[in-house]
C-alpha positions in Angstrom: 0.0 0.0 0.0 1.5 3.2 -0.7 2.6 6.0 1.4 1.0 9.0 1.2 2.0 13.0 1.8 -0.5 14.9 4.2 -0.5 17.8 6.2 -1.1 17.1 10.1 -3.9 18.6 12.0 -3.8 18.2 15.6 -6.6 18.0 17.5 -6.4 18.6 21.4 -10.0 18.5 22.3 -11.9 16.0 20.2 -10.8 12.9 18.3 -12.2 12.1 14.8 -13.2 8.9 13.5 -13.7 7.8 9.5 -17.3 8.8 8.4 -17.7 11.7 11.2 -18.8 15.3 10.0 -17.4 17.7 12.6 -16.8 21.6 12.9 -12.9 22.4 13.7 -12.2 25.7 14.3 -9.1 27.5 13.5 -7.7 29.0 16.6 -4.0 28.3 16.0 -1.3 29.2 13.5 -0.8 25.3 13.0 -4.3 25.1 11.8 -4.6 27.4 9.7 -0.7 26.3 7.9 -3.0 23.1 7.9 -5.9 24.3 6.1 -3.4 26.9 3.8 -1.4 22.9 2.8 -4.2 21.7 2.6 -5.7 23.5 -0.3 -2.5 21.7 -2.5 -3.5 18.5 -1.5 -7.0 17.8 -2.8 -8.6 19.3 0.1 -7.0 16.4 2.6 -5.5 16.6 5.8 -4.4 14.2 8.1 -6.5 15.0 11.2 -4.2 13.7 14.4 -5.3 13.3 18.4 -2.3 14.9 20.9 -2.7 14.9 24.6 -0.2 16.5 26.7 2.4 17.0 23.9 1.8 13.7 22.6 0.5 12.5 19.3 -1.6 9.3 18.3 0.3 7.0 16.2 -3.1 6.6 14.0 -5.2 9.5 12.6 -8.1 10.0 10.4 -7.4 11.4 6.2 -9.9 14.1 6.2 -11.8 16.1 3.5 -12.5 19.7 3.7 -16.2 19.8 2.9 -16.8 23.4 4.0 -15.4 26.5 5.6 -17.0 29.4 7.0 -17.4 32.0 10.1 -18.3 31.0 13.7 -20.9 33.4 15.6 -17.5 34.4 17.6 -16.2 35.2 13.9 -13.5 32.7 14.4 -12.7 30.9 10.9 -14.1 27.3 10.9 -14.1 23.9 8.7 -16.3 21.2 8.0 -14.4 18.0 7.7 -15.4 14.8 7.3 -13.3 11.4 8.2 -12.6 9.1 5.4 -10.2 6.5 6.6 -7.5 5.5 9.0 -3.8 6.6 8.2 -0.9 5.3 9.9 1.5 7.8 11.2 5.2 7.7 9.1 7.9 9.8 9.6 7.7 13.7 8.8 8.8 15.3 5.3 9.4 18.4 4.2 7.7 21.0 3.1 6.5 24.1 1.6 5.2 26.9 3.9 4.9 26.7 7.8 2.5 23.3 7.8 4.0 20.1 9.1 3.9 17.3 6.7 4.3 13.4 7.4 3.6 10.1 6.0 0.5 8.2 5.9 -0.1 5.1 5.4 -3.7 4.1 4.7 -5.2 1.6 6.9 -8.8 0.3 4.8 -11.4 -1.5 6.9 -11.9 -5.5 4.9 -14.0 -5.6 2.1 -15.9 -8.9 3.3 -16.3 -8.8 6.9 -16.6 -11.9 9.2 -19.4 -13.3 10.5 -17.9 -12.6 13.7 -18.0 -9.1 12.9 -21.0 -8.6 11.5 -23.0 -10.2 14.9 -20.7 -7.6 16.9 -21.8 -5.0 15.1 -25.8 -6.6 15.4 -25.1 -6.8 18.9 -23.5 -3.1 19.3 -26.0 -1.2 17.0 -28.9 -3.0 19.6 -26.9 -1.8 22.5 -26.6 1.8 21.4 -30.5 2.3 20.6 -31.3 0.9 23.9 -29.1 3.7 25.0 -30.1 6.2 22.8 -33.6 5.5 23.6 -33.2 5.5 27.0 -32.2 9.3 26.5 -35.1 10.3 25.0 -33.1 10.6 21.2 -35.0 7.5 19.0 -33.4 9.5 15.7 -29.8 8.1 16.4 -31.4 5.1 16.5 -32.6 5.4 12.4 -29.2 6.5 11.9 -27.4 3.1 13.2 -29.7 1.3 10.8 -28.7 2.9 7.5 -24.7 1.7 8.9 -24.1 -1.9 7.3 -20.0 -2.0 7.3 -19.4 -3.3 11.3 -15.9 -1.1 10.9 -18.2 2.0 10.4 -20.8 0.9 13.3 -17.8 0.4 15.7 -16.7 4.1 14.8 -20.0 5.8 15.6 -18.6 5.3 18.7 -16.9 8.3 18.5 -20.4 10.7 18.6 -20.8 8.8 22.2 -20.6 11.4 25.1 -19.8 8.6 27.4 -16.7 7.6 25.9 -13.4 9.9 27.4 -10.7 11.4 24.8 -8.6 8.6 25.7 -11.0 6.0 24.9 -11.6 7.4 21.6 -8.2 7.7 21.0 -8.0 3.7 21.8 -10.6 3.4 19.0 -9.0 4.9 16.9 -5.7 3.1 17.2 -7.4 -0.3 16.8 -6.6 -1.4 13.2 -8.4 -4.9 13.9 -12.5 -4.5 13.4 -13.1 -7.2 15.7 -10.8 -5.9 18.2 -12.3 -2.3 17.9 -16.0 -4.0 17.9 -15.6 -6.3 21.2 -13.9 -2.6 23.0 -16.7 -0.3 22.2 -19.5 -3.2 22.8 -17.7 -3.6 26.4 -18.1 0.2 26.8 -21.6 0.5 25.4 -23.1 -2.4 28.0 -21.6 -0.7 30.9 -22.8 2.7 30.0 -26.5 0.8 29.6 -25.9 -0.7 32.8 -25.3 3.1 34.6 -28.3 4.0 32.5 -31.0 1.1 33.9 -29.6 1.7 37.1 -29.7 5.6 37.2 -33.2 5.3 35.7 -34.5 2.4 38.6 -33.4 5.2 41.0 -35.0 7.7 39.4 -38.1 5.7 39.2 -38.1 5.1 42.7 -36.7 8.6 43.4 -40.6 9.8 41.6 -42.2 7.0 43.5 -41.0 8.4 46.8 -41.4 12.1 46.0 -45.4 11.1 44.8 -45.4 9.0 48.1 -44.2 12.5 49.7 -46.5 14.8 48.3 -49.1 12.4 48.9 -48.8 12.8 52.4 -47.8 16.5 52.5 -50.7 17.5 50.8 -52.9 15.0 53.3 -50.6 16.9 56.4 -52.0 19.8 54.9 -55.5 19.2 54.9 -55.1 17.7 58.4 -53.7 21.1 59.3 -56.3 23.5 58.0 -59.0 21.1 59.2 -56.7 21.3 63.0 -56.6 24.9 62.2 -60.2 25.0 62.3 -60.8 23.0 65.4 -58.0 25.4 67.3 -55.5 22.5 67.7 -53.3 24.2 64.7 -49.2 24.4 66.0 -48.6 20.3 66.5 -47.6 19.1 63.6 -44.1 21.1 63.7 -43.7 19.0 67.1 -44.8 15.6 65.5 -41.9 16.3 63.1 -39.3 16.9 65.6 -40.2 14.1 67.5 -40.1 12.1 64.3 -36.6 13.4 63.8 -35.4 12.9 67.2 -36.7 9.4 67.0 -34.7 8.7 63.5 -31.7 10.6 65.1 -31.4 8.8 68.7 -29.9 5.9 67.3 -32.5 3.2 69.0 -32.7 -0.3 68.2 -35.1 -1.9 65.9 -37.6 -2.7 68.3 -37.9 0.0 70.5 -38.2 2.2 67.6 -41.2 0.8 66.7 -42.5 1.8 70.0 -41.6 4.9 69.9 -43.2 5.3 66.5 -46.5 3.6 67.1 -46.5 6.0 70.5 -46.2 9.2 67.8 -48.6 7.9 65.4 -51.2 8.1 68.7 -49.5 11.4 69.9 -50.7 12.6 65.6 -53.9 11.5 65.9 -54.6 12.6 69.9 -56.5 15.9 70.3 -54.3 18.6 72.6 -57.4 18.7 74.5 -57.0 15.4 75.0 -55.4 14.3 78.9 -53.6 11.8 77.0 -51.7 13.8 74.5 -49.9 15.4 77.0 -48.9 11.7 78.2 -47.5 10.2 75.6 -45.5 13.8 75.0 -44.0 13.1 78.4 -43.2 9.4 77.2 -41.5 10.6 74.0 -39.5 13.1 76.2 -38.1 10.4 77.7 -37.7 8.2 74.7 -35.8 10.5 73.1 -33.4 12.1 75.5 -31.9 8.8 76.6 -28.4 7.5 75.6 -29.6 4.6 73.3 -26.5 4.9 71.3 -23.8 7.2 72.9 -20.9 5.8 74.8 -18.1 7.4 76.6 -14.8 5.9 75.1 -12.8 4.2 77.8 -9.4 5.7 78.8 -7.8 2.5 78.0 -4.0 4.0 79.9 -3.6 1.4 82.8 -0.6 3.5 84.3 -2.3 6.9 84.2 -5.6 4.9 85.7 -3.5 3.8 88.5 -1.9 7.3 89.0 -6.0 9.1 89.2 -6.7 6.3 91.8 -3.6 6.8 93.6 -3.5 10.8 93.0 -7.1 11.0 94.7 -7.1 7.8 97.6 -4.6 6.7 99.7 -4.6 3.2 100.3 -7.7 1.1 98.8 -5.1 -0.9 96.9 -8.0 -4.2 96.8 -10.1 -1.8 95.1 -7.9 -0.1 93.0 -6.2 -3.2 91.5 -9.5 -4.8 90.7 -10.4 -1.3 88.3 -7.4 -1.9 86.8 -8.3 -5.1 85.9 -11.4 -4.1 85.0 -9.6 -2.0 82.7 -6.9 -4.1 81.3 -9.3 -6.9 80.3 -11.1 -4.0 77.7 -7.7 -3.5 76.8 -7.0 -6.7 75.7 -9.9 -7.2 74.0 -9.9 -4.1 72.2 -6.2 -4.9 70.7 -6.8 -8.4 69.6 -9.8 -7.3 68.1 -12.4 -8.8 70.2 -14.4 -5.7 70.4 -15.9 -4.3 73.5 -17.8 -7.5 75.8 -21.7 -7.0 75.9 -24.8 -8.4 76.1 -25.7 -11.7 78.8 -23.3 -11.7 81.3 -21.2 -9.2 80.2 -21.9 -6.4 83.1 -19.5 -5.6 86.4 -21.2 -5.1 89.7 -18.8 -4.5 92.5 -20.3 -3.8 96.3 -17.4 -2.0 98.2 -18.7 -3.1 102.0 -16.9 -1.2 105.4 -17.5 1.5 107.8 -18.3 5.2 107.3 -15.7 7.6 106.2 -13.4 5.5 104.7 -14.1 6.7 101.2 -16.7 4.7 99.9 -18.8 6.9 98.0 -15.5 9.6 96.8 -14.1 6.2 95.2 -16.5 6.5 92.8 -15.9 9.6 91.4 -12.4 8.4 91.3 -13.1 5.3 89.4 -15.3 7.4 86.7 -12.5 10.2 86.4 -9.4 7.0 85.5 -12.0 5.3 83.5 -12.9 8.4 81.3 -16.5 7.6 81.7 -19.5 9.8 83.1 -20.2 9.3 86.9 -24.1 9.1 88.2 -24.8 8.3 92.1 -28.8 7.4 93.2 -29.0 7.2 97.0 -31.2 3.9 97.9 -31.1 4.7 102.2 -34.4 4.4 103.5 -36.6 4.1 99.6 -39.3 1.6 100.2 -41.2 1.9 97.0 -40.3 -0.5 94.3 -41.9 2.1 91.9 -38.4 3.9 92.6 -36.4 1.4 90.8 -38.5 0.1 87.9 -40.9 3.1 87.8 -44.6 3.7 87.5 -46.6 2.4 85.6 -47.8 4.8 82.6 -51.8 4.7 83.6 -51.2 6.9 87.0 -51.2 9.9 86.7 -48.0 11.9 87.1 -46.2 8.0 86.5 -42.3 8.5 85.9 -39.4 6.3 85.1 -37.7 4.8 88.1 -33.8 6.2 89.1 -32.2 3.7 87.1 -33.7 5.0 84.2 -33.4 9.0 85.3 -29.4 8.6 86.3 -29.1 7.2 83.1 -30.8 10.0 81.4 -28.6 12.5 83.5 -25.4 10.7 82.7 -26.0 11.0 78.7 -24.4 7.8 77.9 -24.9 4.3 77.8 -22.1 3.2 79.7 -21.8 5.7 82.7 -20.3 4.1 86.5 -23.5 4.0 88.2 -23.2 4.2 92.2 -25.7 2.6 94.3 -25.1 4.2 97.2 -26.5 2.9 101.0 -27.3 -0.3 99.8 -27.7 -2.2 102.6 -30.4 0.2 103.8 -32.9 -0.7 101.8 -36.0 -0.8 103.0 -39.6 -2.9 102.3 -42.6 -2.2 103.2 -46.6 -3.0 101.4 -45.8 -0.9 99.1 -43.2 -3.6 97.3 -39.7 -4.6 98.0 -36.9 -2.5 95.9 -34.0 -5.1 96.9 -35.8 -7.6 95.0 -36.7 -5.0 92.0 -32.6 -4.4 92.0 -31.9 -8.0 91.1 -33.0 -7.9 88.1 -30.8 -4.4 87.6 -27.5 -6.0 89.3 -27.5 -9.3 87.7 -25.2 -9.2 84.9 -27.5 -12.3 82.9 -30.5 -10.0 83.3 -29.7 -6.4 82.9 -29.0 -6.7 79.4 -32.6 -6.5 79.0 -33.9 -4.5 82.0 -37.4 -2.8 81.7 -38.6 0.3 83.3 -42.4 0.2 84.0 -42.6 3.2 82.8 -41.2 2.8 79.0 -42.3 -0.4 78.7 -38.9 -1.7 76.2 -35.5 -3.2 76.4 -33.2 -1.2 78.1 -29.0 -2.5 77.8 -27.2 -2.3 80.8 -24.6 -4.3 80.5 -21.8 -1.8 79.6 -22.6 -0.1 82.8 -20.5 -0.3 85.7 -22.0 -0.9 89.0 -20.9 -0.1 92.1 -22.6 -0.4 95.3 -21.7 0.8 99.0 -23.0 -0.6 102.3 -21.3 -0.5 105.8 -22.7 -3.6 106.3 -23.4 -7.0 104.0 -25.3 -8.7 106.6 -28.6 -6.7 105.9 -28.1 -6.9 102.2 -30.7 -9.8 101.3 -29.0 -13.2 99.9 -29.8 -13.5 96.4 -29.2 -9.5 95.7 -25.6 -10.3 97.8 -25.2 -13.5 95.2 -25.3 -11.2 92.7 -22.1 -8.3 94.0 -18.2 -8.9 94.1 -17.6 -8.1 97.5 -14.7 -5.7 98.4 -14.7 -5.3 101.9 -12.6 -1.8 103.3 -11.4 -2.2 106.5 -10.8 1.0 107.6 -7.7 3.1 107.5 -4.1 2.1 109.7 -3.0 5.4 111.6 -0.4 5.8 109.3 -2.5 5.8 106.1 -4.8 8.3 107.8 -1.8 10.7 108.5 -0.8 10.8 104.4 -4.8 11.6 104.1 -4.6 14.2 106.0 -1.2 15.7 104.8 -2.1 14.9 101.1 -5.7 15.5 100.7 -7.6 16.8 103.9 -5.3 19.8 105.2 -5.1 21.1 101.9 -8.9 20.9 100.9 -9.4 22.5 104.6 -7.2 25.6 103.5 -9.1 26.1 100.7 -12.3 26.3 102.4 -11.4 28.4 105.2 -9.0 31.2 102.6 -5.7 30.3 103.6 -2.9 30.2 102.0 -0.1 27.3 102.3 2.4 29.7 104.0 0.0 30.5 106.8 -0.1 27.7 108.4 2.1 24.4 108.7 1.3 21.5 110.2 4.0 19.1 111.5 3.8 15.1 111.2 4.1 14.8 114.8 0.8 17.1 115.3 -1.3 15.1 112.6 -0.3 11.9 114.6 -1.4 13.4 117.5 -4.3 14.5 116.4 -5.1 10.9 114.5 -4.2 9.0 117.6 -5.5 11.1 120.7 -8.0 13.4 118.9 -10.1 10.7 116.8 -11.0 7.1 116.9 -13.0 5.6 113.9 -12.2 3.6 111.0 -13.0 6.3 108.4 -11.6 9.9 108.7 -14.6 12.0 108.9 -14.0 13.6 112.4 -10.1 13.9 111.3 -11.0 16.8 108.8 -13.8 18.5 111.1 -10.8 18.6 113.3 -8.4 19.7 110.9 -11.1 22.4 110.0 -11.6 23.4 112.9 -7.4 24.4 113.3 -7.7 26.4 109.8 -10.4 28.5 111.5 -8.8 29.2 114.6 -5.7 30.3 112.4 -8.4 32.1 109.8 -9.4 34.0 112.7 -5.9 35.2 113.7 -4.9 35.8 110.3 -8.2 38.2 110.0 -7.3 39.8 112.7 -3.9 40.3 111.9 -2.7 39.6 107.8 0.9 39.1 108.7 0.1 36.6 111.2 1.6 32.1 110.0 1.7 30.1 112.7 3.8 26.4 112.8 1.4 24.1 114.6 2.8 21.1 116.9 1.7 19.0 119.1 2.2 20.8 122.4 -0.3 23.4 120.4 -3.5 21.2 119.9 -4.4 21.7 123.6 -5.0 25.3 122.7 -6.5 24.6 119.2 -8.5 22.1 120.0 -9.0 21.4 123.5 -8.4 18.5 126.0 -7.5 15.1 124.6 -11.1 13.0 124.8 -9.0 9.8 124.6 -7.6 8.2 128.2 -4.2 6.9 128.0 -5.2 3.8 130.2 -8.6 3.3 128.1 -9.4 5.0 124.9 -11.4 2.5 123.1 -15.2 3.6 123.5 -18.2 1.6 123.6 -19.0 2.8 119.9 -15.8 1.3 118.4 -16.0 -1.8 120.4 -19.4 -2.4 118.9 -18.1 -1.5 115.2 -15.2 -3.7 115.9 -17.8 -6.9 116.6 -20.2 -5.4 113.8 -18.1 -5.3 111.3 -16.1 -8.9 111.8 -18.5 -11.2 113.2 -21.2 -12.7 112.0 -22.2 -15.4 114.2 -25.6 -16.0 116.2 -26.4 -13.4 119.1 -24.6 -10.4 118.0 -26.3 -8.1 119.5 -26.4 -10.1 123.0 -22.1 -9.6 122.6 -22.3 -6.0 121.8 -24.0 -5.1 124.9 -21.6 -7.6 127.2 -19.1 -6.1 125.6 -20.5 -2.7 126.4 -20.9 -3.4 129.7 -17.2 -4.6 130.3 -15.9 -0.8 128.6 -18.4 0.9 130.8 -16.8 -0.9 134.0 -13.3 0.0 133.1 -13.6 3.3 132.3 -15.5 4.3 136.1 -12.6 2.5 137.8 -10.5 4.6 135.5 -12.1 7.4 136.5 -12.5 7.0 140.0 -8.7 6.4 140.2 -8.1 9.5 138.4 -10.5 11.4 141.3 
């Protein structure tokens, strides 16, 4: 086949394929040497793709079949593509115009059978597609196309086909080759198309669906309008809104749905309209789906319990295994545990003042987790741990339910505080309501009486207090990990008071830390002499009562520090109560058996014992007069 001679055209927007008529107009100074060479050549160029500096190594011979003014008045052509012309080597030339060698590349005469059910198979593909766009006259076109080299170039007229793609078509010298490419591209492009246009459909089946019920809203507002209930149905959408947006689970949705469909239809004059708004209220401000994210640090959970309790270590090491064992689970990907079984309830059991209650705070603070407390000395009412039910009037949700509302999350450190002071009575019993609540294999489903649903607690951490287990019932003390406290040792209760007590007493009273110090020797004294209990309660009313007497001076005069010893206490605080001889009273005697015995006749042994203290300290006494 012989070489031909043809001026190049680039084209750096558009690629053209044999048999397309397009518009090119002639922006550039190559162009227009193009069209200038051209005019010597029998109206042929050679019509070239480049992208980024870089030419095709096929283009299409084109004829000039017109040329004329753009609205812009930019010159233009009409060209039409005749046939495929491998790129030779450049020649010289006349004029500015860049010439080069083509080599003509002819579509066969007498396709194969192959091609020609390609090309069946394309031109079916395309009018799907056309018609799918709402443009049936491409589709006559395709049908007046019989060569399957042609039908596989129409291809270049597609919008969904990129310049490189085209360019790819181009290239393709094989027709079968060139017909199995643009076939591949043609059925994904139908494939976008169905699936663009199901969503569509469905998109106009919701939107009718929508203004359906707008325009029923509507009339249900004018007619509400008219009956003076108008103003609701911005509320119904909020609720509807917070329902979608609280994150609940499948079934307690429902609820909450079926509840708002009522609250729709109810009449604001209605009692009960204002009773199921209460009930959504609630529905929708609690934590169904927010969690605090565990500080998951063991060392710097260790140094918050240490930084805020001396002491405690039983309690302290079993948080941080609490903690290590999320740990682990979290870095072997085991997730966080939930669900039956998966709940911690710890009762921390020993006398008052030793920290029971602060611990708690503590243990929330190292965790990283919110920190809720609900007082249980002296409730009777069962109603105040499951609720009320919803057909009394004024019903509410029981304290479970409210701290966890307060808390705002899901998995909050709950503190049952006075435990073991329950009471029961008629009106129910709430130490047996709370088994259900501290029973890790229950409280994964627990259910107010008030909402009626499913409520998890099984990421919660429980932790009770009670000075005593002995009046906690059995089954509810089946259900705790007992951590009994045993009180403080005098040393212990000297670093309290140097590292916590003195120092939240200055505060209170407006001193400052120069104004007064406080040797070791003095807070022994005062811990040994001045104070006898397990806790250390009395030690800071005591240590208060030295910051006021100093507050006083330092009033009186601002220059005024004062170094307190031992020899000063006398003056600060008055004459030792304790006895050298006998200084254990009849109150600490009785702790003493309360706390550590749990035999038959107890109380029979705490008034012998009683007795005996009474008896020694009048002969103490009398010797002393």
């Amino acid at each position: 086949m012989t070489d031909l001679t043809r001026p190049l055209l680039p084209l750096s927007t558009g690629v053209v394929l044999p048999q397309m008529v397009v518009t090119v107009a002639l922006e550039s100074d190559e162009a227009k040497a193009a069209l200038e060479a051209a005019k010597g050549a029998d109206g042929l160029v050679l019509l070239v793709p480049r992208s980024e500096g870089r030419y095709a190594r096929v283009g299409t011979v084109a004829k000039v079949e017109d040329r004329g003014q753009l609205p812009s008045g930019i010159e233009a052509l009409v060209l039409r593509g005749l046939y495929r012309g491998v790129i030779g080597t450049g020649v010289a030339g006349a004029g500015p115009a860049v010439y080069v060698q083509v080599e003509p590349a002819w579509d066969p005469e007498d396709p194969s059978e192959r091609a020609v059910e390609l090309a069946r198979e394309y031109r079916a593909t395309v009018e799907n597609i056309v018609e799918a766009r709402g443009v049936p006259q491409v589709a006559e076109f395709l049908r007046g196309i019989t060569e399957p080299g042609a039908m596989a170039d129409t291809s270049g007229y597609s919008p969904d086909l990129s310049f490189d793609q085209k360019v790819e078509v181009l290239e393709m010298l094989d027709v079968e080759a060139r017909l199995e490419k643009v076939l591949a591209w043609a059925k994904e492009s139908l494939g976008e198309i169905t699936l663009k246009d199901k969503i569509r459909e469905n998109v106009a089946e919701g939107m009718e669906q929508t203004q359906r019920e707008f325009f029923l809203r509507q009339q249900l507002a004018a007619i509400k309008k008219e009956l003076g209930e108008d103003g609701s149905e911005d509320i119904v959408e909020q609720y509807r809104t917070k329902i979608a947006e609280a994150g609940m689970p499948e079934a307690v949705r429902k609820d909450a749905e079926r509840e708002l469909n009522r609250f729709e239809r109810t009449s604001e004059q209605n009692p009960e309209h204002g009773y199921i708004r209460n009930y959504l209220d609630w529905m929708t401000d609690l934590p169904w789906n927010k969690r605090s994210e565990d500080r998951l640090d063991i060392a710097e959970a260790r140094r918050i319990l240490d930084a805020d309790h001396t002491g405690l270590d039983e309690v302290k090491d079993r948080i941080v295994e609490f903690l290590a064992v999320r740990k682990m689970r979290m870095e072997r990907g085991l997730g966080v545990a939930g669900g039956r079984g998966s709940g911690a309830i710890m009762t921390l059991v020993g006398p008052p003042g030793v920290g029971k209650t602060s611990l708690g705070e503590s243990v929330a603070r190292a965790l990283g987790r919110e920190f809720v407390r609900v007082s249980l000395g002296g409730i009777h009412d069962e109603a105040e741990i499951r609720g009320h039910r919803r057909t009394y009037i004024g019903a509410l949700p029981g304290r479970i339910v409210r701290a966890l509302k307060e808390a705002g999350t899901k998995n909050p450190v709950f503190m049952l505080d006075e435990i073991d002071k329950v009471g029961a009575d008629w009106r129910g019993d709430p130490s047996s309501a709370l088994l259900e609540v501290l029973d890790p294999a229950q409280n994964h489903s627990f259910k107010d009486h008030y909402l009626e649903v499913e409520l998890d607690l099984s990421e919660v951490l429980f932790i009770c207090t009670a000075n005593v287990a002995e009046t906690i019932p059995g089954p509810l003390l089946d259900r705790m990990e007992l951590i009994r406290l045993d009180g403080y040792t005098e040393e212990e209760k000297v670093a309290i008071a140097r590292d916590h007590l003195l120092a939240r007493q200055l505060e209170r009273n407006g001193l400052h830390a120069q104004e007064i110090e406080m040797s070791a020797e003095a807070l022994s004294v005062v811990v040994s002499d001045y104070t006898r209990e397990a806790g250390v309660r009395n030690l800071e009313r005591l240590l208060g009562q030295v910051c006021r007497r100093i507050a006083r001076d330092v009033a009186l005069d601002p220059a005024f520090s004062r170094d307190v010893a031992a020899d000063h206490l006398p003056e600060l605080l008055g004459r030792r109560p304790m006895p050298e001889e006998w200084s254990i009273t009849d109150d600490a005697l009785i702790d003493l058996v309360r706390y550590y015995t749990r035999e038959a006749g107890v109380r029979s042994l705490e008034r012998e014992i009683a007795n005996v203290a009474r008896k020694a300290v009048k002969e103490i006494v009398t010797k002393k007069a």
